[in-house]
N, C-alpha and C positions, 0 to 999 in steps of 0.2 A: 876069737881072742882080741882081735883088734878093738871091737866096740866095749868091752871090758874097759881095756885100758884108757880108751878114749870116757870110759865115762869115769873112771876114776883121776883122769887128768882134769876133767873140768872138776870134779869135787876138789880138787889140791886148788885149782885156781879161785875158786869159791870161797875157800877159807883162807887164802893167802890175800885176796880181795878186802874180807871182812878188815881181816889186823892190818892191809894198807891204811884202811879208814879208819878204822880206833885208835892204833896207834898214834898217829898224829892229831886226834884227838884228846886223847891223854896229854899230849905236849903243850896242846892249849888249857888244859884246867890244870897242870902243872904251875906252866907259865903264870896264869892268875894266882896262885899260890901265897898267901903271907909267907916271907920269908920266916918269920917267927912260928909260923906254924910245922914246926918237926915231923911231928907225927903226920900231917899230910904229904909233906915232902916224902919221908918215909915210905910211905903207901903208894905215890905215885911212881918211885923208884921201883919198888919190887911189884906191881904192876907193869909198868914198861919192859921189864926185863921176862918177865915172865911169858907175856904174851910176844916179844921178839923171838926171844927163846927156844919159848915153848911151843907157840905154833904158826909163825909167822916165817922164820928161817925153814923150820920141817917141812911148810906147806911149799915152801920156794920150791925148793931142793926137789920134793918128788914132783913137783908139778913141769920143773925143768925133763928129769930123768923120764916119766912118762911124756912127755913132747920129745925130747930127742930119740925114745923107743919108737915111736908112732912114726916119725921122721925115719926112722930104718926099715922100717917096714913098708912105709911108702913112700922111696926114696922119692919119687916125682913131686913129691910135694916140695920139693925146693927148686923146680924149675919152673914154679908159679910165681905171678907175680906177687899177689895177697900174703904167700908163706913169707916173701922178704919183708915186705912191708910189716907184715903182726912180727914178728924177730927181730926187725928195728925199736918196735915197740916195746918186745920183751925184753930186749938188754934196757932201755930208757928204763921202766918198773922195776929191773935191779938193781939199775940203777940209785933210783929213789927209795930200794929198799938199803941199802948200804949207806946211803945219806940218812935216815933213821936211826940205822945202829950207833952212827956218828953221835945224832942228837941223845940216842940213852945214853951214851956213857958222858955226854957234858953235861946233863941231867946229873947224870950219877956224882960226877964231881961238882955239883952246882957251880959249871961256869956259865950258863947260860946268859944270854944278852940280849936277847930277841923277847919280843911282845905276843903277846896270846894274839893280836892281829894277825902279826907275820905267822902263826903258826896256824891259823886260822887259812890263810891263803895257801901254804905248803898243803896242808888237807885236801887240798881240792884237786890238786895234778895229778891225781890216780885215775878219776874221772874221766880226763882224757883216753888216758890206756884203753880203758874199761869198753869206753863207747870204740874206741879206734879198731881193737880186737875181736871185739864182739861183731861189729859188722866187717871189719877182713874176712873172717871164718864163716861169717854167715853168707855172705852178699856176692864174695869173691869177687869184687869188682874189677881184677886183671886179668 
């Protein structure tokens, strides 16, 4: 049962992975956006919303609930050093999924202020996580 879950945990973190990255790429061809152009605006609204929504929050949520399953079943994994380490990491990526949702809804009210640069550079701190997690779990280096 456990490696079930464990592989259905990495599928949520996979696809929770994919919309860290689109999303904030969205923000940047938003951000390039002709204000005059409506109907782009339009579509990049119900895009972002969609893909937060629709699979970007869901992917969060089970990929949390299967980690904190797996965590009960083998409780010793929190008296590793690696488990704290990836779970400082996974609050920081909720982190920056929450700061996302900020940016759709200032999107949604076009208040936005920031340049497709700066949202060019927010795309890229998920990276971190990515590589940081990926070798905790892997490498276990504590």
């Amino acid at each position: 049962m456990f490696l079930w879950i464990k592989a259905f945990h990495l599928i949520a973190v996979v696809t929770w992975f994919a919309a860290l990255f689109y999303l904030p790429r969205l923000f940047v061809y938003h951000a390039m956006t002709d204000t005059t152009d409506t109907v782009g605006i339009a579509r990049f609204k119900v895009m972002e919303r969609k893909l937060l929504n629709g699979i970007m929050t869901p992917s969060m949520i089970i990929a949390v609930a299967l980690g904190i399953w797996m965590v009960m079943l083998v409780p010793d994994y929190m008296s590793q050093g690696w488990m704290h380490a990836k779970l400082t990491f996974v609050v920081l990526l909720i982190g920056y999924h929450h700061w996302c949702m900020k940016i759709v809804k200032t999107f949604r009210n076009d208040a936005n202020h920031r340049s497709h640069v700066w949202y060019r550079w927010f795309n890229e701190a998920p990276v971190i996580g990515l590589f940081a997690i990926t070798i905790l779990v892997i490498v276990k280096p504590f």
